[in-house]
C-alpha positions, 0 to 999 in steps of 0.5 A, a space after each residue: 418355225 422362225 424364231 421371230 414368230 417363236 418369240 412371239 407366241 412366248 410372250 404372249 403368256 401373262 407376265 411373260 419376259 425375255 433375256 439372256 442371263 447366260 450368252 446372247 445365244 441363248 434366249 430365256 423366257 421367264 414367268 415371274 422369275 422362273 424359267 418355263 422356255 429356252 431357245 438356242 438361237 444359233 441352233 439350225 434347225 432352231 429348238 427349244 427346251 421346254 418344261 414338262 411332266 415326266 410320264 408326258 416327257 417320255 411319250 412325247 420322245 417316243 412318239 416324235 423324232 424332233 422331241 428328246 431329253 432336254 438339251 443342258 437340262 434336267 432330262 427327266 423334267 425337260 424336252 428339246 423340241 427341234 423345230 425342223 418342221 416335223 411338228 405340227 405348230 398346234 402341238 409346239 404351242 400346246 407344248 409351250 402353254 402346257 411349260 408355261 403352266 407347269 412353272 406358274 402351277 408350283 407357284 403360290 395360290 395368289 401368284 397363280 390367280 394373280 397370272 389367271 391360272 388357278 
């Protein structure tokens, strides 16, 4: 997956925004100020740290060789999702989605209606 069409389908979430507080290597999406994705732009192959439920986050790793403890992250509540190819995009999607929502799930009930997620 190329970042191009990568970035496209993380901004297309609600209140979704991009920068790079940290380095210009690395692209950090936002929902509402927090943090849901990670790109290292200068990975090869290109990979993204995603949020995730703990119990999933351990099937996902035994299950696919392209998706391991997150990379800089807190391991228990981050993968690293290597885009090498090995996955398919529907799963890196659902993936992404599925961040997204963790992140807006701990927000408050008028934030959550707010972004469409009650």
């Amino acid at each position: 997956m190329k970042y191009a069409v990568l970035e496209e389908i993380l901004l297309e979430f609600k209140d979704a925004s991009l920068g790079f507080p940290f380095d210009e290597k690395t692209a950090v999406f936002k929902v509402a100020n927090k943090i849901f994705a990670l790109v290292g732009l200068e990975w090869n192959p290109l990979g993204i740290n995603l949020k995730c439920d703990p119990d999933d986050a351990q099937i996902l790793r035994s299950q696919f060789e392209a998706i391991t403890p997150g990379y800089h992250m807190n391991k228990d509540h981050w993968n690293t999702v290597i885009l090498d190819g090995s996955l398919d995009p529907r799963l890196v999607r659902k993936l992404i989605e599925d961040s997204y929502l963790l992140v807006v799930r701990k927000m408050s009930k008028n934030e959550q209606k707010r972004l469409g997620v009650d």
